[in-house]
LOLUMKOL-535858 format. One record per residue: residue number from 1; residue in three letters; z, x, y of N, C-alpha, C in turn. Coordinates in steps of 0.2 Angstrom, whole numbers, plus 5000, padded with zeros to 4 digits. Layout:
k/r/n.pz/n.px/n.py/ca.pz/ca.px/ca.py/c.pz/c.px/c.py
NUM/ALA/Z/X/Y/Z/X/Y/Z/X/Y
...
# end
This chain:
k/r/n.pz/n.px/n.py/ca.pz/ca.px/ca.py/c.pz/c.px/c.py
1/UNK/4080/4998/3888/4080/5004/3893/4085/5002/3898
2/UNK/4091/5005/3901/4093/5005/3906/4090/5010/3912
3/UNK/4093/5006/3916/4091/5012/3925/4097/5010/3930
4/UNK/4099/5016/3932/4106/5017/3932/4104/5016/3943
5/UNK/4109/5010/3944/4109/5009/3951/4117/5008/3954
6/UNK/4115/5011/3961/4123/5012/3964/4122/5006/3972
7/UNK/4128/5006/3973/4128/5000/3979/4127/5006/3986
8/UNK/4124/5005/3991/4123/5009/3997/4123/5004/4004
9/UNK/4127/5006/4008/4127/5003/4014/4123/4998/4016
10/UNK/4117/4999/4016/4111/4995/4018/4107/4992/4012
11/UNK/4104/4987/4015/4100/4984/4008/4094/4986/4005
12/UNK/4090/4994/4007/4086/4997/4005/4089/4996/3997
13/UNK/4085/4999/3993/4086/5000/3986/4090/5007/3985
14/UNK/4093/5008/3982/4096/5016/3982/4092/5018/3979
15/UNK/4093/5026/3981/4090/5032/3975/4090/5032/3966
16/UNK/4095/5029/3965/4099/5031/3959/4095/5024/3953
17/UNK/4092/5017/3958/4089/5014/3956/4083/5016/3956
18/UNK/4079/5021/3960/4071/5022/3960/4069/5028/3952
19/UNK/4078/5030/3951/4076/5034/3945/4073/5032/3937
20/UNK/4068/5033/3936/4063/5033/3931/4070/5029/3924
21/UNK/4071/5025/3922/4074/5021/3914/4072/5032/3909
22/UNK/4080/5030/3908/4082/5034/3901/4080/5032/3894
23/UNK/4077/5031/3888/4080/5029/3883/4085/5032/3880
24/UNK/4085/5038/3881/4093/5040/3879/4099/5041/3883
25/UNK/4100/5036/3889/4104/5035/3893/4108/5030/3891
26/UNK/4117/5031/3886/4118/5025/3886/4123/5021/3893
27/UNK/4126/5016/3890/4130/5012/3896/4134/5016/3898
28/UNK/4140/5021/3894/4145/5025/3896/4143/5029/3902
29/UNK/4138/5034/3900/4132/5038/3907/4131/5036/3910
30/UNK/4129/5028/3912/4123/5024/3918/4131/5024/3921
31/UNK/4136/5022/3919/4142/5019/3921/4144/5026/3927
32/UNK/4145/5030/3921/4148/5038/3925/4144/5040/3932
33/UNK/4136/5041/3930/4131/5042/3935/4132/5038/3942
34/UNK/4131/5030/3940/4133/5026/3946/4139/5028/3951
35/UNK/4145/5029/3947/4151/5031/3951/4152/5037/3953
36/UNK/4148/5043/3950/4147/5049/3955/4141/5049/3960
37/UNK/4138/5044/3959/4131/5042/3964/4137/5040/3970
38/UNK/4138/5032/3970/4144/5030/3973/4149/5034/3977
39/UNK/4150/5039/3976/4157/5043/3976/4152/5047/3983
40/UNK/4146/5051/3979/4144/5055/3985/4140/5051/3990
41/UNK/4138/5044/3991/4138/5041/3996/4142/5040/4002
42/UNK/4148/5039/3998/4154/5039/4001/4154/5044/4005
43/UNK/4153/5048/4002/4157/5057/4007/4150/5060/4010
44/UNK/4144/5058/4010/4140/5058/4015/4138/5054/4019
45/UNK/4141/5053/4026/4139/5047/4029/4132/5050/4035
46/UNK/4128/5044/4036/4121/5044/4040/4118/5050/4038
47/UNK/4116/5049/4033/4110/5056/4030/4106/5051/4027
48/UNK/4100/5052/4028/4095/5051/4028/4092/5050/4019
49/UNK/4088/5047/4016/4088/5043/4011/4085/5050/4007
50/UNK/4083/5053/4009/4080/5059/4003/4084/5065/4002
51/UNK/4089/5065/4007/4098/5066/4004/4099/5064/3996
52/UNK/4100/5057/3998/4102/5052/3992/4097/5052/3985
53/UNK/4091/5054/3988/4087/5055/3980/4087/5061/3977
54/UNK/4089/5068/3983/4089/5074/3977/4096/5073/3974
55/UNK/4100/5070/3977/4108/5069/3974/4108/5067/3969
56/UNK/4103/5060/3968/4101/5058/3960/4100/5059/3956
57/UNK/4094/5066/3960/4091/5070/3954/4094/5074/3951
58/UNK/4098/5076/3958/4104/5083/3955/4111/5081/3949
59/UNK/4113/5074/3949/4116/5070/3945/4112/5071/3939
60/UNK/4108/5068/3935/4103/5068/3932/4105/5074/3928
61/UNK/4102/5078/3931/4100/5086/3927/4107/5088/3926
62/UNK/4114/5086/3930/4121/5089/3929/4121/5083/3922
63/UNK/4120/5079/3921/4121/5074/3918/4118/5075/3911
64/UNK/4112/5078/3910/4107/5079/3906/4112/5087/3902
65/UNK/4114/5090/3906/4117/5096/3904/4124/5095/3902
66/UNK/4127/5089/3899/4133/5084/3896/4136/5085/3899
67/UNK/4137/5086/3907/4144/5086/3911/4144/5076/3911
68/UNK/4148/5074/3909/4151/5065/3909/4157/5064/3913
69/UNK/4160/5070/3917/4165/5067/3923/4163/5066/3928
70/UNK/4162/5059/3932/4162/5056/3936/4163/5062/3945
71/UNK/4168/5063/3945/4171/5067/3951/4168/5076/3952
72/UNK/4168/5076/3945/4163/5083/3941/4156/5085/3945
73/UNK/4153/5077/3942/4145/5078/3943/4145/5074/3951
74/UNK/4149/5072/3955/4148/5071/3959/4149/5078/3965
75/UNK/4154/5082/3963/4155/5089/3968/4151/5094/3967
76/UNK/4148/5092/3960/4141/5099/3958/4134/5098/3962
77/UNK/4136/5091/3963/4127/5089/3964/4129/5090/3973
78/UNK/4134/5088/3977/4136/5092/3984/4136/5098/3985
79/UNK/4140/5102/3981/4140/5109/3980/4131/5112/3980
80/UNK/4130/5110/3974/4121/5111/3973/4118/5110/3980
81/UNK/4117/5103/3984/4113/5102/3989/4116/5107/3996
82/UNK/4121/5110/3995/4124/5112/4000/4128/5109/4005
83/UNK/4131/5105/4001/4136/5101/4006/4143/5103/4003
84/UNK/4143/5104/4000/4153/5108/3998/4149/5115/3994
85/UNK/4155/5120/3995/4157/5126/3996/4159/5128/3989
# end
């Protein structure tokens, strides 16, 4: 089983680690997921940690529905949560 984890300013755990092991998650997705997790860290700064878990989860479902680009699934899942237009 993989479980797909991103680096975050501080040493809590990320969101993207607390998500539940895929069996049908291979490396190339954990890889993607991580870096559109990453990406919208980045572009949300000092927001609070349950920001970062629906973002995960929002990845996830855009991720589950075969979007595999990186920059893709990281502007659907700000878009989705109301953070881009």
């Amino acid at each position: 089983m993989t479980r797909v984890s991103a680096h975050v300013a501080d040493t809590s755990e990320s969101a993207m680690a607390q998500v539940p092991p895929f069996t049908n998650l291979d490396a190339e997705t954990a890889a993607t997921l991580s870096a559109a997790y990453d990406e919208a860290v980045a572009r949300l700064l000092d927001q609070p940690d349950v920001v970062f878990e629906h973002i995960a989860e929002r990845l996830i479902a855009l991720a589950a529905r075969g979007e595999r680009n990186a920059r893709r699934l990281c502007d659907e899942a700000l878009i989705a949560e109301g953070f881009l237009n």
